[in-house]
N, C-alpha and C positions, 0 to 999 in steps of 0.2 A: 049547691054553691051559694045559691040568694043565704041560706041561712048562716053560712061562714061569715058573708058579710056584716049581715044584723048582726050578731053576734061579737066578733069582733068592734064592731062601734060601740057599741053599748055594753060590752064590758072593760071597764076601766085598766084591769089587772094582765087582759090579753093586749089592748092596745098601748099599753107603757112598754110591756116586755117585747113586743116589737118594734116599737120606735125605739126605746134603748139597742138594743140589737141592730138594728137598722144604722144608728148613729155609730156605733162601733166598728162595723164594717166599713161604713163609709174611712172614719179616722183609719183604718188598717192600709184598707184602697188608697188614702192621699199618702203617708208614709212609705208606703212599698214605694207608689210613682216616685217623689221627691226621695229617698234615698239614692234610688235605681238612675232619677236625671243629673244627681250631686255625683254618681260613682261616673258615668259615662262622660262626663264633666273636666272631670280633675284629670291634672297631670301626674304622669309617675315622677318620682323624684329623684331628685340627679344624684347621681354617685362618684 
């Protein structure tokens, strides 16, 4: 496991493509929330 770590630090190409990945999830994560708090939210509308 020590060696994932080094690893991961010290290569540039591992550690972009996880923190890109990383930031993606995140945006996915607040999206789904704020859709999901706008649907629970809203009114139906009058007919």
């Amino acid at each position: 496991m020590n060696v994932f770590f080094r690893d991961f630090f010290s290569d540039p190409v591992l550690f972009l493509s996880f923190g890109i990945l990383s930031t993606v999830i995140v945006l996915c994560a607040y999206y789904v929330y704020y859709f999901m708090k706008k649907i629970s939210e809203s009114e139906a509308p009058e007919q």
